[in-house]
DRENSE-982708 format. One record per residue (C-alpha): x, y, z; residue in three letters. Coordinates in steps of 0.2 Angstrom, whole numbers, plus 2048, in hexadecimal, padded with zeros to 3 digits. Each point is the difference from the previous one (the first is absolute). Example, Ala and Ser with C-alpha at 12.3 -4.5 7.8 and 13.67 -1.06 7.14 Angstrom:
83E7EA827ALA/8068117FDSER/
***
This chain:
15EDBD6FBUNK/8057F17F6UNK/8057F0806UNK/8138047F9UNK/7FF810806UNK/7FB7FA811UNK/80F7F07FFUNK/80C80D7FCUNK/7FC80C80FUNK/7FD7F180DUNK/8107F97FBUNK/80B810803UNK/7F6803811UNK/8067EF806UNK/8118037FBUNK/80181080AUNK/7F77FA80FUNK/80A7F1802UNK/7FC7F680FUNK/812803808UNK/8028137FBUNK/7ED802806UNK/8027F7811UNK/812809804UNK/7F88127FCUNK/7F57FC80BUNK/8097F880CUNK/80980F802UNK/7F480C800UNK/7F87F680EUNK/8107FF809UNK/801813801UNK/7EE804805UNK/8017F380EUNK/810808805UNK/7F9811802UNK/7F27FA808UNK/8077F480CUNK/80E80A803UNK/7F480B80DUNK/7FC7EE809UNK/813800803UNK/80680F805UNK/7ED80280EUNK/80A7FE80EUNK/80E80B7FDUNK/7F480D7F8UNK/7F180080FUNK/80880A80CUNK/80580F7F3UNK/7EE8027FAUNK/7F67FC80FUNK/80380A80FUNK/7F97F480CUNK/8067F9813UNK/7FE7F07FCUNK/80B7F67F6UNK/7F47F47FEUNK/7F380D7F9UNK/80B8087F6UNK/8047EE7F8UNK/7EC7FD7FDUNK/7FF8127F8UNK/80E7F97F3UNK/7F47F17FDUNK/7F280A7FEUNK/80780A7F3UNK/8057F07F7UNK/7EF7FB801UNK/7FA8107F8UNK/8097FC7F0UNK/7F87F17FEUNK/7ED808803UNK/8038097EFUNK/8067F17F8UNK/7EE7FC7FAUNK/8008107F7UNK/80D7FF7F7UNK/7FB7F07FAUNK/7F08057F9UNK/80780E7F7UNK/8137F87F8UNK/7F17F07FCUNK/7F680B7F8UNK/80F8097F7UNK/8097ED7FCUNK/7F07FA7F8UNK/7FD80E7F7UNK/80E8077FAUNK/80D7F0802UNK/80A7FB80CUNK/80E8077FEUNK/7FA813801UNK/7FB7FC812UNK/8127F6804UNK/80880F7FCUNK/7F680D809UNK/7FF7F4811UNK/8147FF7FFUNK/8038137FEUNK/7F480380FUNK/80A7F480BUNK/80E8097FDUNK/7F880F803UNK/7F97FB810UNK/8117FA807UNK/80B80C7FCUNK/7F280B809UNK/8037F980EUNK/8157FF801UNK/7FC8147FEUNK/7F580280FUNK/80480B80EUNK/7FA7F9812UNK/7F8806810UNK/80E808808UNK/80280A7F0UNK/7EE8057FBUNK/7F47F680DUNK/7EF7F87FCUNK/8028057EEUNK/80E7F47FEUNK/7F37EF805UNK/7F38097F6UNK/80C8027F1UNK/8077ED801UNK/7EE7F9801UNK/7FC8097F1UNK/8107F97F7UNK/7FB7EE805UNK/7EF8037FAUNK/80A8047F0UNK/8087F07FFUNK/7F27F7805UNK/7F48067F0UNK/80F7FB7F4UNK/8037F0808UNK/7EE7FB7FEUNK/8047FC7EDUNK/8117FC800UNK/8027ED803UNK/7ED7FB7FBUNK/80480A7EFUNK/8127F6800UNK/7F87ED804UNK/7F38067F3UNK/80C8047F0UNK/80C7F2804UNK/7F17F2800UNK/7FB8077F0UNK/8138007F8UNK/8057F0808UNK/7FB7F07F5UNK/7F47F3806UNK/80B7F280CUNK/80A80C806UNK/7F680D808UNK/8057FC812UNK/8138037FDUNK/8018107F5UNK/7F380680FUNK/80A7F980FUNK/81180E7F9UNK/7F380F7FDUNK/7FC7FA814UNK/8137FE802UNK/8018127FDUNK/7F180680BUNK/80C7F480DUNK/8108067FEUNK/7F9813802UNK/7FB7FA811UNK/8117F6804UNK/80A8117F8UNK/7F580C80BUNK/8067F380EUNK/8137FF7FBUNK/8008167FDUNK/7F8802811UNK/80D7F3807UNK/80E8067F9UNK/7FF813806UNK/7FB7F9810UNK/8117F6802UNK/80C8107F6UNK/7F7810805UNK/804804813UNK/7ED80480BUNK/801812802UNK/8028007EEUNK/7F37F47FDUNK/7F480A807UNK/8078117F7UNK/8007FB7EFUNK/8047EE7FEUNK/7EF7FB800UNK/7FE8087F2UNK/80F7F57F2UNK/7F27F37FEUNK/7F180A7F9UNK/80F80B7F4UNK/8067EE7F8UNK/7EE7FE7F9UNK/80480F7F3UNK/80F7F77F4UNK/7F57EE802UNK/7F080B7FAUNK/8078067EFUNK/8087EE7FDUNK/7EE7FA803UNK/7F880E7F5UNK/80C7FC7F3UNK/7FE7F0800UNK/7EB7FD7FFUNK/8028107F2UNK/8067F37F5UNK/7F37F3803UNK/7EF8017F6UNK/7ED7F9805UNK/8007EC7FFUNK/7F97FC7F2UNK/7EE7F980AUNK/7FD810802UNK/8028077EFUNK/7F67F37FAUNK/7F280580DUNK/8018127F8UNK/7FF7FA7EFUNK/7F17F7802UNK/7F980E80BUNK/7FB7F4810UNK/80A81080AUNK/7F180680DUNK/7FE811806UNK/7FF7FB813UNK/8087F1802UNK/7FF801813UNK/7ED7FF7FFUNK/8027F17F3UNK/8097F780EUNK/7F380380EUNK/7F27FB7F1UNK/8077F27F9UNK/80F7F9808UNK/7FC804816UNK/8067ED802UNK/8108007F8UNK/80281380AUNK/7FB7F9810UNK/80E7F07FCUNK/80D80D7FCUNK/7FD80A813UNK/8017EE808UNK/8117FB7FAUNK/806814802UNK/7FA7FF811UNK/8097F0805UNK/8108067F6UNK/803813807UNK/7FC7FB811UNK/80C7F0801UNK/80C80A7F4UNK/7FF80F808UNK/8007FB814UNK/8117F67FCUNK/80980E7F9UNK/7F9812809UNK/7F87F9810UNK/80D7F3805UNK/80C80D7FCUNK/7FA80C811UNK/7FB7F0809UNK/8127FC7FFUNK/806810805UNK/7F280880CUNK/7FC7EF80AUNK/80C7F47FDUNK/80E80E802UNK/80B7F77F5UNK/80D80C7F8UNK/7FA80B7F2UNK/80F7FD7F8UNK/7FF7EE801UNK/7EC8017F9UNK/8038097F1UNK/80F7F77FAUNK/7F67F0803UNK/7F08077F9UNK/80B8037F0UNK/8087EE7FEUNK/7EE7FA801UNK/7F980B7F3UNK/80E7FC7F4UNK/7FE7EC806UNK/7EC8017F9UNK/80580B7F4UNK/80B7F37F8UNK/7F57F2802UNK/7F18077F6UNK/8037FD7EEUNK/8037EE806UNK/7EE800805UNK/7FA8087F0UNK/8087F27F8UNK/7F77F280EUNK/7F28087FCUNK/8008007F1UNK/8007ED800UNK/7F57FC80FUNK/7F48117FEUNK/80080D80AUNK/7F67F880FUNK/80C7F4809UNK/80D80E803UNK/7F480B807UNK/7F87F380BUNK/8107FB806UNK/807812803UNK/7F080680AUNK/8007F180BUNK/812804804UNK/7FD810804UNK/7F27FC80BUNK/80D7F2809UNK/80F80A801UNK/7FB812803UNK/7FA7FE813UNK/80D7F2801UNK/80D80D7FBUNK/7FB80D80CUNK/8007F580EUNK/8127FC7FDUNK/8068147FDUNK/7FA802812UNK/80D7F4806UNK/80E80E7F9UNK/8087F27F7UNK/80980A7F2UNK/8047EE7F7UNK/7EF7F8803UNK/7F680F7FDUNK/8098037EEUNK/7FD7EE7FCUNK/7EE802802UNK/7FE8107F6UNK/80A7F47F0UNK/7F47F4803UNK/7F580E7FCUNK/8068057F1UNK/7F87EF7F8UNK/7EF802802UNK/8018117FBUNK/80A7FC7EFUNK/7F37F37FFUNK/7F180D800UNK/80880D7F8UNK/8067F77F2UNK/7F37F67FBUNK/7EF809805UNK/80080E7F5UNK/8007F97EEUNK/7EF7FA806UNK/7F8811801UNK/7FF8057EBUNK/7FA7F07FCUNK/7EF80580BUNK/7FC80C7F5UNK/7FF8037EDUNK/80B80C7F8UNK/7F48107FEUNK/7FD7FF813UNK/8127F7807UNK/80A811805UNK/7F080680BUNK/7FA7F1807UNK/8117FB807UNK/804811803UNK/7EF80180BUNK/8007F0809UNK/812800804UNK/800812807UNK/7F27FE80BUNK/8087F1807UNK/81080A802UNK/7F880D80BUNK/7F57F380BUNK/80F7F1800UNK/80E80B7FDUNK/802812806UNK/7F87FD810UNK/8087F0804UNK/80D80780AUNK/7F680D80AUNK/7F47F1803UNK/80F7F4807UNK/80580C80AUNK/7EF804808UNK/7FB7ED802UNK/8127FD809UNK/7FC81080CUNK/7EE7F9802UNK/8027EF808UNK/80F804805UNK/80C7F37F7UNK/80A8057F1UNK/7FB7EE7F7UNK/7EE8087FFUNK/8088097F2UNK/8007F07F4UNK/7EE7FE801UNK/7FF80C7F2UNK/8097F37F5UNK/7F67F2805UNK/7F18087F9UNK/8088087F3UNK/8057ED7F9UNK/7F07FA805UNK/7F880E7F3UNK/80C7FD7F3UNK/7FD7EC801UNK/7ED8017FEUNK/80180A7F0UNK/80E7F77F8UNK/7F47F1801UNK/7F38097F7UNK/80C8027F1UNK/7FC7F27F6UNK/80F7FA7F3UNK/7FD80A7F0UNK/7F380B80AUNK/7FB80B7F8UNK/8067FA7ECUNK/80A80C7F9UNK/8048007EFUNK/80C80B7F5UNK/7F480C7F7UNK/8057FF7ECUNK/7F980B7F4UNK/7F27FC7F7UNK/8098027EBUNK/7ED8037FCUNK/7FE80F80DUNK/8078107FAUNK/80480C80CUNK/
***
């Protein structure tokens, strides 16, 4: 290919992955998978006694939590294969396959029948769907931060990846304001007929807006230039343990720190509010929502801090304020102060904007673009399944352990701590990454 030749087909890439269109699709494809897959999180309580026919309460709550966890084992799978398939075959090939099984994975579940109706096959069946969801997830927002860092233009990385992480947040605070809304219009009885059910059906009309919309988009033009040159490896998973173990063991740290904060403010807080503090349900979703749209609103503001400080300051600041406030906050919900306690969990919604918003444009610029879907994919998914999907069955057992439900924040102390320490070993332009150009002399 000549040098025109090249101009001619760099230029027109650019102009259909412009930053704004690229980041938007994105966003919103984020915004449904995290809807899908949150969604569960939501609706645990309200779904653990028709699935598991347990005595306990209690157990039947852990069970829910278990199952959640399950999704995020098989995160790490799906990571591999969608890394291999994105740096391979492009990006957006594997954005479209993870959004389609997503959707898949949720409407499964609005369709499942539960113990009453066919007995241990109704568990058995909802694992399996979750397992579903799980695999798809495990390349749906490292793929996303991935394409948007390579279509957003240097300066501006941290605010065109703070809306794809606005979407991956507003999925979580929609999934909160579905599950809060059927809980305040839908009478129990019915609830627990078939109301459960409305929030996993809404994921069907948001996934073929999503589809549509990254069906539109094409691979960033990093990438293409990648493929041209013919720096694409056959097994880029093993390139990354080979050659890049240090930028892979920086992107686990700062995953870990993230899901677990992240993750234990909007799921475990959630039934600590309900199940301990015995605060109204009601009350707890329709707060949990506000909050969620509260972080969710402050992110592109911290793309655009970031932006100008770098990335490190907002993250420090978040993850100290997360270690600060979290054990503070649940102190204060077992007061039963419905005023006090919804001012601690907005105070929250800071430090978790503040992570959230500026942490993962970090993540692409560890790696190199042959290597950057997997290597993200990988390291963040394996933080997911030890920070993330366990976090809440972990808070719950640390709380039952010593007998004090403030043992449940431990988790986020070390989950900071973590997160902290590798941050610290990123060093600013570490590693250098340069837009690949072709080479006129090359052909290919």
């Amino acid at each position: 290919m000549d040098q025109a030749t090249y101009q001619s087909t760099s230029f027109g890439t650019a102009e259909r992955n412009n930053p704004w269109r690229v980041s938007l699709a994105a966003s919103l494809g984020s915004f449904i998978e995290y809807y899908d897959f949150a969604v569960y999180a939501v609706m645990a309580l309200t779904m653990a006694p028709l699935f598991f026919a347990v005595q306990s309460q209690t157990t039947a709550v852990l069970s829910a939590l278990l199952v959640y966890a399950l999704a995020f084992v098989v995160r790490p799978i799906g990571a591999v294969t969608f890394g291999w398939l994105g740096d391979r075959y492009g990006r957006r090939n594997a954005l479209i396959i993870t959004i389609i099984g997503m959707g898949i994975g949720s409407t499964g579940i609005g369709l499942l029948p539960t113990y009453s109706q066919i007995g241990v096959l109704a568990p058995a069946l909802l694992v399996t769907l979750r397992i579903v969801q799980g695999f798809f997830a495990g390349g749906e927002v490292s793929g996303a931060a991935t394409y948007v860092s390579e279509c957003a233009p240097q300066g501006r990385k941290g605010f065109f990846g703070s809306i794809n992480v606005t979407g991956v947040m507003a999925g979580g605070a929609a999934a909160s304001v579905t599950g809060a809304i059927v809980r305040t219009m839908i009478p129990h009885d019915a609830l627990l007929s078939w109301g459960w059910r409305v929030p996993f059906f809404v994921s069907v009309p948001l996934l073929l807006v999503g589809l549509f919309a990254r069906l539109k988009l094409e691979d960033s033009n990093e990438f293409e230039v990648a493929a041209q040159r013919h720096e694409l490896v056959k097994a880029p998973v093993l390139e990354v343990f080979r050659h890049h173990f240090r930028a892979l063991l920086q992107t686990f740290g700062l995953a870990f720190g993230m899901t677990v904060t992240g993750l234990f403010s909007s799921a475990y807080l959630f039934i600590y509010i309900v199940n301990v503090a015995k605060l109204p349900i009601g009350w707890a979703s329709w707060t949990f929502a506000i909050v969620e749209c509260v972080a969710v609103s402050m992110t592109p503001f911290v793309g655009l801090i970031a932006d100008r400080t770098g990335p490190k300051p907002p993250v420090v600041v978040g993850l100290l304020g997360y270690i600060v406030l979290t054990p503070l906050a649940m102190i204060v919900m077992a007061t039963h102060d419905l005023n006090a306690s919804a001012f601690m969990l907005l105070l929250l919604a800071v430090p978790h904007a503040l992570v959230q918003g500026a942490v993962y444009p970090i993540y692409p610029e560890l790696f190199p673009t042959h290597v950057r879907y997997s290597g993200m994919a990988l390291g963040f998914n394996v933080a997911i399944v030890v920070g993330g999907g366990i976090a809440p069955w972990v808070s719950s057992t640390l709380a039952e352990t010593f007998q004090t439900p403030v043992a449940g924040s431990g988790y986020v102390v070390l989950g900071g701590i973590v997160a902290m320490i590798a941050l610290f070993t990123v060093r600013r332009g570490d590693p250098r990454r340069a837009v690949p150009t072709l080479n006129p002399a090359r052909s290919v």
